[in-house]
N, C-alpha and C positions, 0 to 999 in steps of 0.2 A: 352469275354476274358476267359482264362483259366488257370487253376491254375498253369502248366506247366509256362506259359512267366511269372507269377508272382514268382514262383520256382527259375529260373532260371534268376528273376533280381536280387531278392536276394543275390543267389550266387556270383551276378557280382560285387552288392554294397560290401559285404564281402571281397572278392579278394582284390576289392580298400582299403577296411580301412586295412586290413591285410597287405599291401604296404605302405597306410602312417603310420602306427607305425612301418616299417622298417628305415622310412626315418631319418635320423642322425643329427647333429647339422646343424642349417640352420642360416642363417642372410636375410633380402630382401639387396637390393643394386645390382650395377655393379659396377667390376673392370676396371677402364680403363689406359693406359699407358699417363701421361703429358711430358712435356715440360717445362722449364724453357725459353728455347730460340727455340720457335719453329720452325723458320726460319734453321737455325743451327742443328736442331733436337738433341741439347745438355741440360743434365743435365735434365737426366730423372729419372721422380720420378711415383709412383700411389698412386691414390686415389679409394677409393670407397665412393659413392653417393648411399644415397638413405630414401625414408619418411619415418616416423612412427610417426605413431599419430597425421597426419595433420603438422609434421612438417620436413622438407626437411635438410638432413644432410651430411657433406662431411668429413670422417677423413681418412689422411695420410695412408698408405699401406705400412712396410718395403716389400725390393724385397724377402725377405727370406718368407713371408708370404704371396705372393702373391695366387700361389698353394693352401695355406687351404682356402686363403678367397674364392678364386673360387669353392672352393668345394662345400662350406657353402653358395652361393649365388644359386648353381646350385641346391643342396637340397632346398631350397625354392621355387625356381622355381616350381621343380615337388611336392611339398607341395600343391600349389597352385594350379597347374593343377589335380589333384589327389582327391581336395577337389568339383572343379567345377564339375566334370565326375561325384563326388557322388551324387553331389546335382543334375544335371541332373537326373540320374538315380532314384534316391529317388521323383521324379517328375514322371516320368512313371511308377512308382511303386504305387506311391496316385494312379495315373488313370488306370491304371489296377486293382486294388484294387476296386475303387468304380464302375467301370464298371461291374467289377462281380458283385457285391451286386444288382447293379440295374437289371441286371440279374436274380438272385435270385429271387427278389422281383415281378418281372413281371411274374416271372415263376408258 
């Protein structure tokens, strides 16, 4: 291994955290459109669903606020994915890390 691909994950893990502290108010859930009479497709309303903390939740949506909750669902989203690429990364980072050392060592 060389110090270069470890240079240059660094760089990458950076990049990503420097993305998730852009990231803006977030909620987990989805928004989705209901029905009262869904045969009828009348007297529609939304809800957004979604767990935390082991427990499963669903509250009411006005339609005027439907727009920021999707915002707010779609910023967690890439929360989420932004967090996993790090940890990833911080993983090939351990092992190129202790690969060099072992390196070193036999050298």
């Amino acid at each position: 291994m060389t110090t270069k691909k470890i240079e240059n994950l660094e760089k990458r893990i950076e990049k990503k955290r420097a993305a998730l502290a852009s990231v803006g108010p977030m909620r987990p859930g989805n928004v989705t459109r209901q029905y009262r009479k869904r045969e009828e497709k009348s007297g529609e309303y939304y809800q957004l669903s979604y767990t935390h903390r082991m427990k499963s939740r669903t509250e009411h949506v006005w339609p005027e606020h439907v727009t920021l909750i999707r915002k707010e669902t779609a910023a967690y989203r890439r929360h989420k994915k932004l967090c996993e690429e790090i940890v990833e990364l911080s993983i090939e980072l351990s092992k190129a890390k202790i690969a060099l050392l072992r390196e070193r060592s036999f050298s």
